[in-house]
DOLUM-764876 format. One record per residue: residue number from 0; residue in three letters; x negated, y negated, z negated of N, C-alpha, C in turn. Coordinates in steps of 0.1 Angstrom, whole numbers, plus 2048, in hexadecimal, padded with zeros to 3 digits. Atoms other than C-alpha are relative to their C-alpha. Example, Ala and Ser with C-alpha at 12.3 -4.5 7.8 and 13.67 -1.06 7.14 Angstrom:
# DOLUM-764876
+-----+-----+-----+-----+-----+------+------+------+-----+-----+-----+
:   i :  aa : nxx : nyy : nzz : caxx : cayy : cazz : cxx : cyy : czz :
+-----+-----+-----+-----+-----+------+------+------+-----+-----+-----+
:   0 : ALA : 7F7 : 80C : 800 :  785 :  82D :  7B2 : 7F7 : 7F4 : 800 :
:   1 : SER : 809 : 80B : 800 :  777 :  80B :  7B9 : 808 : 7F5 : 7F8 :
+-----+-----+-----+-----+-----+------+------+------+-----+-----+-----+
//
This chain:
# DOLUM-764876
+-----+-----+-----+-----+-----+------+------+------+-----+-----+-----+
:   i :  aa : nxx : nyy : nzz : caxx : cayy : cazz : cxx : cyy : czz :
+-----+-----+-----+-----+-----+------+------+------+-----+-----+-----+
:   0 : UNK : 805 : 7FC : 7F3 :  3F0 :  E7E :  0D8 : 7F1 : 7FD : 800 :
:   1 : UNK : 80E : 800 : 800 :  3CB :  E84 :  0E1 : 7FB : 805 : 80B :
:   2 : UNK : 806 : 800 : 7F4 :  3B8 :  E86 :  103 : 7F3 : 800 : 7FE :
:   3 : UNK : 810 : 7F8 : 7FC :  396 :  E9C :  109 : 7FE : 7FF : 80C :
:   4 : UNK : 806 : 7FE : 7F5 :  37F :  E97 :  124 : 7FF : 80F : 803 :
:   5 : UNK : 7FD : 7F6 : 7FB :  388 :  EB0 :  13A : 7F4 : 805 : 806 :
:   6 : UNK : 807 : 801 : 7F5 :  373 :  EAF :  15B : 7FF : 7F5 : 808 :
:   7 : UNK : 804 : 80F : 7F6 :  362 :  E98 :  173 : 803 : 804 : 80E :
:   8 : UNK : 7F9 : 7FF : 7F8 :  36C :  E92 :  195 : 7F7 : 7FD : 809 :
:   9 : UNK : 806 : 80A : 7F7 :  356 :  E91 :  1B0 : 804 : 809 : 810 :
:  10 : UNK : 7FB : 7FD : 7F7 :  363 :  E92 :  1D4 : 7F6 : 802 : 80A :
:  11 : UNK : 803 : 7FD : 7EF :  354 :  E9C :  1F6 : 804 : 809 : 80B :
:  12 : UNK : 7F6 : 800 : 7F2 :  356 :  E9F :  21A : 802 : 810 : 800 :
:  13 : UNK : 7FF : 7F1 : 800 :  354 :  EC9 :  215 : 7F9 : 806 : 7F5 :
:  14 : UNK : 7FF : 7F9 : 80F :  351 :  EE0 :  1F9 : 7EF : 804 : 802 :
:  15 : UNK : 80E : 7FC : 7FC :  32E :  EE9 :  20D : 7F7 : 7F6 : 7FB :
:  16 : UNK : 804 : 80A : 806 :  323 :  EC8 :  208 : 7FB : 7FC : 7F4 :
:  17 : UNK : 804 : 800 : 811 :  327 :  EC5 :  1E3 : 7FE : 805 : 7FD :
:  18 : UNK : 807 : 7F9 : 809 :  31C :  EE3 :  1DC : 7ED : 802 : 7FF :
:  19 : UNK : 810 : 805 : 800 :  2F7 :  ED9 :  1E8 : 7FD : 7F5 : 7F9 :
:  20 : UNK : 800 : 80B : 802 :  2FE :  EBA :  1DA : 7FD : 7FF : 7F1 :
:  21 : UNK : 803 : 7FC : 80F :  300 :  ECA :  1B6 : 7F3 : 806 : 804 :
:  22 : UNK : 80F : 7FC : 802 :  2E3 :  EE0 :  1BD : 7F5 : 7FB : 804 :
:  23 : UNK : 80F : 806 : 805 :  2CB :  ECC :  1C3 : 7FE : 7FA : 7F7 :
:  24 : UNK : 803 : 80A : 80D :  2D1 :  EB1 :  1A9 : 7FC : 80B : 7F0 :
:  25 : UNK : 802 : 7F7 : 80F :  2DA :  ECE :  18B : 7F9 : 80C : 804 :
:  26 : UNK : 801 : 7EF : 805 :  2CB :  EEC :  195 : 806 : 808 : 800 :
:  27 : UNK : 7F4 : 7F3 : 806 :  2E8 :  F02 :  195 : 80C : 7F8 : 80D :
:  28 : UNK : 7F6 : 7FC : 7F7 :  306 :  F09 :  1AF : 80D : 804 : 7FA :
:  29 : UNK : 7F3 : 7FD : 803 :  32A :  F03 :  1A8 : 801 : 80A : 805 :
:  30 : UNK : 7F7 : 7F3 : 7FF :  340 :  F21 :  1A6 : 80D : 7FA : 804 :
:  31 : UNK : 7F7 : 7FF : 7FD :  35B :  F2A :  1BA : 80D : 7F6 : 7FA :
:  32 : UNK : 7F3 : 802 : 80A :  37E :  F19 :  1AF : 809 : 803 : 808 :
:  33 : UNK : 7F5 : 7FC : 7FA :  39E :  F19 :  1C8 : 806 : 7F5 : 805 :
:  34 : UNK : 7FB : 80B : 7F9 :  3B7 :  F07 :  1D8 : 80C : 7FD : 7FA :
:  35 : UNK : 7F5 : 810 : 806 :  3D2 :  EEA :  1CD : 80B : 7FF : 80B :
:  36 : UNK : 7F7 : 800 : 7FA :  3F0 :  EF6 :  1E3 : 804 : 7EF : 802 :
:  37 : UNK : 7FA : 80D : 7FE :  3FD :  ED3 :  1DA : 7FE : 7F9 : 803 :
:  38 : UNK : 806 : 812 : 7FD :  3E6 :  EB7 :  1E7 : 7FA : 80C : 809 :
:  39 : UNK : 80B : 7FC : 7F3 :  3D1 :  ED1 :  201 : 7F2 : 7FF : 800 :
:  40 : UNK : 80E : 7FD : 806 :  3B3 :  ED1 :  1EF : 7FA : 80A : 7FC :
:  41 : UNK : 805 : 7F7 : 807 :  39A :  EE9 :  1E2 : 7F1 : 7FB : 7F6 :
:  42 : UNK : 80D : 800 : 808 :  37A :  EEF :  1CD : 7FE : 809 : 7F9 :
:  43 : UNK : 80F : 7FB : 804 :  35D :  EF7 :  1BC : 7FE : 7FB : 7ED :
:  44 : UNK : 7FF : 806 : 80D :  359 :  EF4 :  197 : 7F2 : 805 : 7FC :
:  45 : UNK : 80B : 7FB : 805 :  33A :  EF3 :  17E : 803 : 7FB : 7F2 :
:  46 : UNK : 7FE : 802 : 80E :  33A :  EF8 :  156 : 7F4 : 7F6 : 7FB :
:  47 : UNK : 805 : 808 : 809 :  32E :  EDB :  145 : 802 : 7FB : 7EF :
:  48 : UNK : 801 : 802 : 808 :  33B :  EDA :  123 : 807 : 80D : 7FA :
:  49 : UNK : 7F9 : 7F6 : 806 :  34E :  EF6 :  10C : 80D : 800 : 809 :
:  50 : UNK : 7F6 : 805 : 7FA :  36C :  EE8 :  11A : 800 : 7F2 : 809 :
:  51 : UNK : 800 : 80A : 7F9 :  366 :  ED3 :  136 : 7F5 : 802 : 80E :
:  52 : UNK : 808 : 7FA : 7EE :  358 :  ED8 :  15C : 7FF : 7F0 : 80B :
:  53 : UNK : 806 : 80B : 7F3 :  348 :  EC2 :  17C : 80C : 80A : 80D :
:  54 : UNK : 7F8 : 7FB : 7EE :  363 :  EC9 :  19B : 7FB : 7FA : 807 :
:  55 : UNK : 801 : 804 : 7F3 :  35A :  EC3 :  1BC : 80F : 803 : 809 :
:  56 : UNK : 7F4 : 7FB : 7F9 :  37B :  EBE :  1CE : 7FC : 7F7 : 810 :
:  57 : UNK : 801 : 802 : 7F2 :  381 :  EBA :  1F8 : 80F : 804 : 806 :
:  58 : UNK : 7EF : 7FB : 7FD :  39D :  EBC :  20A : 7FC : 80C : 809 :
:  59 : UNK : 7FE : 7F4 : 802 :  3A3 :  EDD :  214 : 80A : 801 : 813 :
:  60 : UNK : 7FB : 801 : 7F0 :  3A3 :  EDE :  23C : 808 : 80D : 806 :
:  61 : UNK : 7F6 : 7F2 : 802 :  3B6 :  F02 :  23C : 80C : 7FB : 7F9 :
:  62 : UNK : 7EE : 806 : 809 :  3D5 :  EF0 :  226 : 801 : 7F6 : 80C :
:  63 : UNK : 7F5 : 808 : 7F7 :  3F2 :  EDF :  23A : 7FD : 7F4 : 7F6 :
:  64 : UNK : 803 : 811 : 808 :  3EF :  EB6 :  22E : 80D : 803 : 7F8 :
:  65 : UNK : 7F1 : 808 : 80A :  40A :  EAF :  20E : 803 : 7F6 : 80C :
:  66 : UNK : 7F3 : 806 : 7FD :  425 :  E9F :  213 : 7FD : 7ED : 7FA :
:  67 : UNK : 7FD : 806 : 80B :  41A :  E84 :  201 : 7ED : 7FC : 7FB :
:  68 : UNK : 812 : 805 : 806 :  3F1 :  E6F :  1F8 : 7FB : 80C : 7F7 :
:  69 : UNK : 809 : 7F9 : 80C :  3D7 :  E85 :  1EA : 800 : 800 : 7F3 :
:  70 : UNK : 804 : 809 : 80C :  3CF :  E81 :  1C9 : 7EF : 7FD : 802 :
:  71 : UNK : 80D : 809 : 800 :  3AC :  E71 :  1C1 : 7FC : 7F5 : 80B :
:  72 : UNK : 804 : 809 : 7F3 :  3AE :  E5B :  1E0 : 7F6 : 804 : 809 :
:  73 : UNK : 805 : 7F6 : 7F7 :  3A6 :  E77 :  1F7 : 800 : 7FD : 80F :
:  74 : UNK : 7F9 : 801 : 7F0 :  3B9 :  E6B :  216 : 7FB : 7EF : 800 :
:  75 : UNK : 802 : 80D : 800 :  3A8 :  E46 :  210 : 7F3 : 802 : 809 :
:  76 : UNK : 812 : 800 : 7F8 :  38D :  E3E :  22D : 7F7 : 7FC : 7FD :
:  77 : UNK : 809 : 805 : 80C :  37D :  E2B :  217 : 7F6 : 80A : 7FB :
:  78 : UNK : 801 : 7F7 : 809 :  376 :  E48 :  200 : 7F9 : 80D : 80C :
:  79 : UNK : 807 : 7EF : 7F4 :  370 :  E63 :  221 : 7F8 : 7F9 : 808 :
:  80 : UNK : 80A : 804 : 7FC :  358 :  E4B :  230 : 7F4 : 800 : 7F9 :
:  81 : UNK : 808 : 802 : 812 :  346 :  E49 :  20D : 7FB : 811 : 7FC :
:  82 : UNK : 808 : 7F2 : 804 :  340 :  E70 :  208 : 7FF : 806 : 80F :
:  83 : UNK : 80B : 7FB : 7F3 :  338 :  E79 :  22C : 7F6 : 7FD : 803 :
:  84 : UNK : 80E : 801 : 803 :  316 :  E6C :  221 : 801 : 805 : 7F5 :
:  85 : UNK : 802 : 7FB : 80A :  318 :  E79 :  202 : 809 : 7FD : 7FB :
:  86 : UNK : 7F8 : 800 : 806 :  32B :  E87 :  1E9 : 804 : 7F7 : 7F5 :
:  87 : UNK : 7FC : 80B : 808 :  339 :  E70 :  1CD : 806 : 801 : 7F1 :
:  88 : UNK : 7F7 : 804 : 80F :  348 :  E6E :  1A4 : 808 : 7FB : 800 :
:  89 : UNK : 7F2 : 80B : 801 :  366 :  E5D :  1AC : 809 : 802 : 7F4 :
:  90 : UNK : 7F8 : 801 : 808 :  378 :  E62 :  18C : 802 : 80C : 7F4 :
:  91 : UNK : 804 : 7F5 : 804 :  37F :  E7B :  171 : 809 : 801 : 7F8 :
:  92 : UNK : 7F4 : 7FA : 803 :  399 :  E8E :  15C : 803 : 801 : 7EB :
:  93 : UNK : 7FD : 7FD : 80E :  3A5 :  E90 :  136 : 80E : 809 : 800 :
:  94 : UNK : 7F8 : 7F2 : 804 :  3BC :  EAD :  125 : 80C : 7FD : 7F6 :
:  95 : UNK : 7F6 : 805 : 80C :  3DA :  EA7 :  10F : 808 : 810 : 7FA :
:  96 : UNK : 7F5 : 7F5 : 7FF :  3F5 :  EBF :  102 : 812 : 7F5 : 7FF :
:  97 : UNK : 7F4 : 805 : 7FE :  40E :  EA1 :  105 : 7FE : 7F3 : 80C :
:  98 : UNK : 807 : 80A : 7F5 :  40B :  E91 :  129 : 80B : 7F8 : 801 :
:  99 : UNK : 7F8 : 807 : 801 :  42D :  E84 :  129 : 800 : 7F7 : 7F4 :
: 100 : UNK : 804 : 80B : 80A :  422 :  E6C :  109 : 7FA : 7F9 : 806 :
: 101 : UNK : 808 : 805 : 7FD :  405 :  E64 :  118 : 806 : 7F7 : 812 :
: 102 : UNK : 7F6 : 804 : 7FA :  417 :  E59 :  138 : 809 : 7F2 : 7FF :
: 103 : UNK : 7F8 : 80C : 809 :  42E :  E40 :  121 : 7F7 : 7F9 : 7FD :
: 104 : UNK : 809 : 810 : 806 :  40E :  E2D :  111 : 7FA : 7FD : 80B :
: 105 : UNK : 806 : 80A : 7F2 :  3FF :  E28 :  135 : 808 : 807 : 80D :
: 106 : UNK : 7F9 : 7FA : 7F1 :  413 :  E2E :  154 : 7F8 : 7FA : 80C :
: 107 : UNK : 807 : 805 : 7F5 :  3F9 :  E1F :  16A : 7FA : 80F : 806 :
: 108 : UNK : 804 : 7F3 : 7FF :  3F1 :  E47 :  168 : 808 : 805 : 80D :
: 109 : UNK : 7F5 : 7FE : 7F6 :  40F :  E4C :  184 : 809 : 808 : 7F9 :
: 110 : UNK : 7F8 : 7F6 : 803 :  422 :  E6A :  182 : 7FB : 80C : 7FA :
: 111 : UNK : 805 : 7F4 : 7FF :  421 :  E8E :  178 : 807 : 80B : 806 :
: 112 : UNK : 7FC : 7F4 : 7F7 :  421 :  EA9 :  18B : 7F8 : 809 : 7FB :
: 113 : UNK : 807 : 7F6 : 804 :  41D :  ECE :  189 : 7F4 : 808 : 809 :
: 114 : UNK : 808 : 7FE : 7F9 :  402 :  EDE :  196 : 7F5 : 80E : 7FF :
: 115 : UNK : 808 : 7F4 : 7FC :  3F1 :  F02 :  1A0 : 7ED : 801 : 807 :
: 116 : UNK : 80C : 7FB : 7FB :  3CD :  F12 :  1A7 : 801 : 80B : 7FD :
: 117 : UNK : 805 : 7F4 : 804 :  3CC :  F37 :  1A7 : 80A : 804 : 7F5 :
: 118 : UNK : 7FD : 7FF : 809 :  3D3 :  F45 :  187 : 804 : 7F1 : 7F7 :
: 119 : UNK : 7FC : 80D : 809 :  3D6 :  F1F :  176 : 80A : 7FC : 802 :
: 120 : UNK : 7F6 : 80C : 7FF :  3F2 :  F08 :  171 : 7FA : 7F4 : 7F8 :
: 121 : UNK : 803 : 809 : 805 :  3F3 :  EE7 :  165 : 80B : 7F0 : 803 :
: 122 : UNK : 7F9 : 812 : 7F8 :  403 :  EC1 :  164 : 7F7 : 7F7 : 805 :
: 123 : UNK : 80F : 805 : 7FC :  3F0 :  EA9 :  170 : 807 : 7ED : 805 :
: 124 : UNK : 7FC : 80D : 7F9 :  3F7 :  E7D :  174 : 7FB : 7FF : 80D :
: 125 : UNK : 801 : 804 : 7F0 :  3F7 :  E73 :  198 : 805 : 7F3 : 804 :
: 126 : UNK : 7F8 : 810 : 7F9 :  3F9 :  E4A :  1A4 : 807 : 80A : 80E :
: 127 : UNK : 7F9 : 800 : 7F3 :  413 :  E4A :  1C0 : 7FD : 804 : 80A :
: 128 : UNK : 808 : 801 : 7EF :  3FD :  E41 :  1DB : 7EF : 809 : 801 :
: 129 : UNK : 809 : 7F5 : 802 :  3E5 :  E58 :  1CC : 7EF : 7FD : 7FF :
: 130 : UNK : 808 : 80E : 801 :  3CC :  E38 :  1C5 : 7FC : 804 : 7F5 :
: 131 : UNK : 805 : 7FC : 80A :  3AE :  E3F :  1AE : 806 : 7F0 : 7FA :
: 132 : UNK : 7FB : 809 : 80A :  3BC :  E27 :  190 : 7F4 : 7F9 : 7FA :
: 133 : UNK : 809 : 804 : 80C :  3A5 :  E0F :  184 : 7F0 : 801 : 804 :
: 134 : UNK : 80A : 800 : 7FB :  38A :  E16 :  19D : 7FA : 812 : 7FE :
: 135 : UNK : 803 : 7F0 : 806 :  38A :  E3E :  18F : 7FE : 800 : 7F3 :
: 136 : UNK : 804 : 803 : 80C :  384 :  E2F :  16D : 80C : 809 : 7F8 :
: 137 : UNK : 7F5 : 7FE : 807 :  3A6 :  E34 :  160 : 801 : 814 : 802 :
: 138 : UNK : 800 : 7F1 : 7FC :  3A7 :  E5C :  15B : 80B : 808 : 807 :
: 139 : UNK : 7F3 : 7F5 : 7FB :  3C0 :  E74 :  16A : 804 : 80A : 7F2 :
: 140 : UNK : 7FF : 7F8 : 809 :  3D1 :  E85 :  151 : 806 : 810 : 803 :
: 141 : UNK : 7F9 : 7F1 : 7FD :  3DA :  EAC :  14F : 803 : 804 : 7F3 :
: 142 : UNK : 7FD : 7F8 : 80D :  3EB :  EC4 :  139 : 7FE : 80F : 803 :
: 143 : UNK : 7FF : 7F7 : 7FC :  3E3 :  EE7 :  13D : 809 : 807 : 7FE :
: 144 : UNK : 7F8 : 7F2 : 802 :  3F6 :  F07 :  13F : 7FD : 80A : 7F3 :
: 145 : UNK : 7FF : 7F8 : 807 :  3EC :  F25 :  12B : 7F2 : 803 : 805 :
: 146 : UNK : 810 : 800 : 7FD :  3C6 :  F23 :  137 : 7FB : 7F5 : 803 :
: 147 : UNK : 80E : 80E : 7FC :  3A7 :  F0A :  140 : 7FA : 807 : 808 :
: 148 : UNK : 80A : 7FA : 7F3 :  391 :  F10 :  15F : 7F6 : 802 : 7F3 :
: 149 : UNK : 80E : 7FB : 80B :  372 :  F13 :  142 : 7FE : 80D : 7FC :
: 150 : UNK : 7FA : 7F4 : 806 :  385 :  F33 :  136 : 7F7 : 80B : 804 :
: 151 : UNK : 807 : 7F7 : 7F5 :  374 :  F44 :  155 : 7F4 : 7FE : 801 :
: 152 : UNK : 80C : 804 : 7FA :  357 :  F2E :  15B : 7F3 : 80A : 7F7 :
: 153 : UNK : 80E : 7FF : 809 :  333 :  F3A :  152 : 7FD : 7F5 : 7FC :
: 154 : UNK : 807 : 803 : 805 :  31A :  F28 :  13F : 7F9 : 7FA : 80C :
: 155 : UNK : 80B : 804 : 7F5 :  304 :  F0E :  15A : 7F6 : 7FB : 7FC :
: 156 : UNK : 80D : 806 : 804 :  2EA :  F01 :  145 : 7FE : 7F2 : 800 :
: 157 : UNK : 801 : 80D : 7FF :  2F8 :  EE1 :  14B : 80E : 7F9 : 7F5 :
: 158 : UNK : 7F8 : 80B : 80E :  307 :  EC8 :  130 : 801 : 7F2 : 800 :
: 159 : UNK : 7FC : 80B : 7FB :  319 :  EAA :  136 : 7F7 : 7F9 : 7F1 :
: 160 : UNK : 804 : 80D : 809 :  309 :  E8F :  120 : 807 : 7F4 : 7F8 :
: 161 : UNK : 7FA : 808 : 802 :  319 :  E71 :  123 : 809 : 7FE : 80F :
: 162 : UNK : 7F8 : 808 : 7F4 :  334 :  E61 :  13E : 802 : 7F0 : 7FE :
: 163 : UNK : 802 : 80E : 801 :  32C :  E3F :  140 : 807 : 7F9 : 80C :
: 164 : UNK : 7F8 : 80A : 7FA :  345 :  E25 :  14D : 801 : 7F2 : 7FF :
: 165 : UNK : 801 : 80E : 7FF :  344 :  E00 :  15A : 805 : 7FB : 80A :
: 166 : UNK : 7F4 : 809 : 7F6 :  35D :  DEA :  168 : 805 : 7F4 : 7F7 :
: 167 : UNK : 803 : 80A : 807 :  361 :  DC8 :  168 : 80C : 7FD : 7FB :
: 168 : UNK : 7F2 : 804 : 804 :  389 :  DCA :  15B : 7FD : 808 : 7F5 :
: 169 : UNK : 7FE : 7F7 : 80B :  37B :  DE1 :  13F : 80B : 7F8 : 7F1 :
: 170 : UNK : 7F9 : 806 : 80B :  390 :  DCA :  129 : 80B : 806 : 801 :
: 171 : UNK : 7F3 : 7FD : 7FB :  3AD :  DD4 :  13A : 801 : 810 : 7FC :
: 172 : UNK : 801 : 7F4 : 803 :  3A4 :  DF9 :  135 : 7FD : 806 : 7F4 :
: 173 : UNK : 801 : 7F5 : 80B :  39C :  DFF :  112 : 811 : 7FE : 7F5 :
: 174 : UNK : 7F2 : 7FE : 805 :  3C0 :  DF8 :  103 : 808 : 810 : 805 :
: 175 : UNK : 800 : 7F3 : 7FB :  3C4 :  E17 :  11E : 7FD : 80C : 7F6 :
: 176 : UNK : 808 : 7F3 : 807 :  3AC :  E2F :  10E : 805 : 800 : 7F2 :
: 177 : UNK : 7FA : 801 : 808 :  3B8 :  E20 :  0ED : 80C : 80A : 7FC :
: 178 : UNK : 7F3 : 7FD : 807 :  3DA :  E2D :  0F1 : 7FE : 80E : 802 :
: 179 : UNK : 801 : 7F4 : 7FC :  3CE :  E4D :  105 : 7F5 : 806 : 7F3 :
: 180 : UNK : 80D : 7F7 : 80C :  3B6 :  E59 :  0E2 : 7F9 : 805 : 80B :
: 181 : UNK : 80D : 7FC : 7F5 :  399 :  E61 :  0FE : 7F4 : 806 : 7F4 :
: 182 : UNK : 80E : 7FA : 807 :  380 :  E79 :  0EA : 7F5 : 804 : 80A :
: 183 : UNK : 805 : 7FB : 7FB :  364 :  E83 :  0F6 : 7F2 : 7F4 : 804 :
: 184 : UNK : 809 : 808 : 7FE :  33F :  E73 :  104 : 805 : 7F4 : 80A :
: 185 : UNK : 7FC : 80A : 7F5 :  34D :  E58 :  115 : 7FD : 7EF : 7FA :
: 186 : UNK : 803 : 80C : 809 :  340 :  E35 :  115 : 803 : 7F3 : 809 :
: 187 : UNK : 7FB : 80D : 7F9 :  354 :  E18 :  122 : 7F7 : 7F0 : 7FE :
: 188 : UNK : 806 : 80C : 800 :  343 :  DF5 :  129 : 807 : 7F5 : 80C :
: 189 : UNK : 7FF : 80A : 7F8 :  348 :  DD6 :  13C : 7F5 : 800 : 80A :
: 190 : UNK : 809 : 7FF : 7FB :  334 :  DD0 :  158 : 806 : 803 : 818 :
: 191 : UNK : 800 : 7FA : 7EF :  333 :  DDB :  183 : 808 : 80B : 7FE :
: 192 : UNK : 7FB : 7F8 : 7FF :  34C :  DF5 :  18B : 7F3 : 810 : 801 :
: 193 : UNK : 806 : 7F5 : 802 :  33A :  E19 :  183 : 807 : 80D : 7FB :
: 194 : UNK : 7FF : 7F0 : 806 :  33F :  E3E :  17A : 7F0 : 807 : 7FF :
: 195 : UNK : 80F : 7FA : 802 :  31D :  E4E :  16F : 7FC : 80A : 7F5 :
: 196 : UNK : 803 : 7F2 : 80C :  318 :  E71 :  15F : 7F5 : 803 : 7FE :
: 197 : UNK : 80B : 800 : 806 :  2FD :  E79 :  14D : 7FD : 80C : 7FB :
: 198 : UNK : 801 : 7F0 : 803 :  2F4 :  E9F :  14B : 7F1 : 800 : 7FC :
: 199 : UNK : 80D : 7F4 : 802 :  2DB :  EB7 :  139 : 803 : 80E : 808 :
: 200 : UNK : 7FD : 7F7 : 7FC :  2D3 :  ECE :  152 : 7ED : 80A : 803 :
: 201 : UNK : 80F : 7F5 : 802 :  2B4 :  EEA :  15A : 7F9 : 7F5 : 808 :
: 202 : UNK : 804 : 80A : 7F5 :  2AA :  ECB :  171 : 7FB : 7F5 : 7F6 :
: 203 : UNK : 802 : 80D : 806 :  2A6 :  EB3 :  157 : 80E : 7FD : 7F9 :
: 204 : UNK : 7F0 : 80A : 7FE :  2BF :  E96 :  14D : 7FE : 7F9 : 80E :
: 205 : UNK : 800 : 804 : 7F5 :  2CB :  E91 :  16B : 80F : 7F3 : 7FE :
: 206 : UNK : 7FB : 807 : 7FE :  2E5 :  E72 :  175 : 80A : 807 : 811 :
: 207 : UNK : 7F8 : 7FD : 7F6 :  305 :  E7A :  18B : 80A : 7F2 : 7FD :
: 208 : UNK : 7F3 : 80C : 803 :  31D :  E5C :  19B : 802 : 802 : 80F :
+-----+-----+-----+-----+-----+------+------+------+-----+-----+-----+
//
């Protein structure tokens, strides 16, 4: 088994929001994405790597509430008091083609469930209570279908760099990544709880968290 950084996760209070939010920092305006029948969310996506993109997700005030906690800790007041000043990186995604392995070496991942956008399908872990794991550190895992959002995306001029991570249980979390093979620019440390992306974009290097 082997896990690619997928996509980063950054949440706010409306898709309007984050999408100024990106263009001023990079220079450039997510594209379109769609809606997540299953949790009541939507978004906005932007190409950052060959295979691998920046979401902006929001809950999606046209969808009926799940049955059941957001995922990313959407429905936490904490978290919607926190991006109604601004939007936020709360956490971010890796790719498998065996999520049910990956699952067995860490189940702090929750469950999986299936899950639609549009034309996409996909699996995807989900904690219970729908609790970023680990402060958002711990990734979300997915398995796709028979496509990747990137398939579609253009070219944005922007290139993730690095994803730099720090938390003070990082002890606790690299046996994690261990088991999950985590490829990709990712760089775990000890330290203050953080998420901090690090793009080349027409803007410069810019810093997103």
């Amino acid at each position: 088994m082997r896990c690619e950084l997928d996509h980063l996760v950054v949440a706010c209070k409306d898709l309007e929001q984050g999408t100024r939010w990106v263009a001023e920092r990079l220079g450039v305006e997510p594209a379109d994405g769609g809606k997540h029948p299953l949790m009541g969310t939507h978004n906005r996506v932007l190409k950052i790597a060959a295979r691998a993109y920046l979401e902006l997700i929001a809950i999606d005030p046209d969808a009926p509430a799940p049955g059941r906690p957001r995922w990313f800790d959407l429905d936490s007041p904490e978290l919607q008091a926190r991006i109604a000043q601004s939007p936020a990186l709360v956490t971010w995604a890796v790719r498998t083609d065996r999520i049910a392995e990956a699952l067995t070496h860490v189940p702090e991942l929750g469950s999986v469930h299936a899950a639609t956008r549009g034309a996409l399908s996909w699996q995807i872990t989900i904690p219970d209570e729908g609790k970023l794991q680990f402060g958002g550190l711990l990734p979300t895992v997915l398995q796709w279908g028979d496509a990747h959002p990137t398939d579609t995306m253009q070219d944005s001029g922007c290139e993730l760099a690095e994803l730099a991570l720090t938390h003070p249980m990082s002890a606790g979390l690299v046996p994690m990544f261990r088991a999950l093979r985590i490829a990709g620019p990712v760089d775990l440390r000890a330290g203050p709880k953080a998420l901090v992306a690090r793009l080349r974009t027409p803007r410069g290097d810019i810093e997103l968290s």
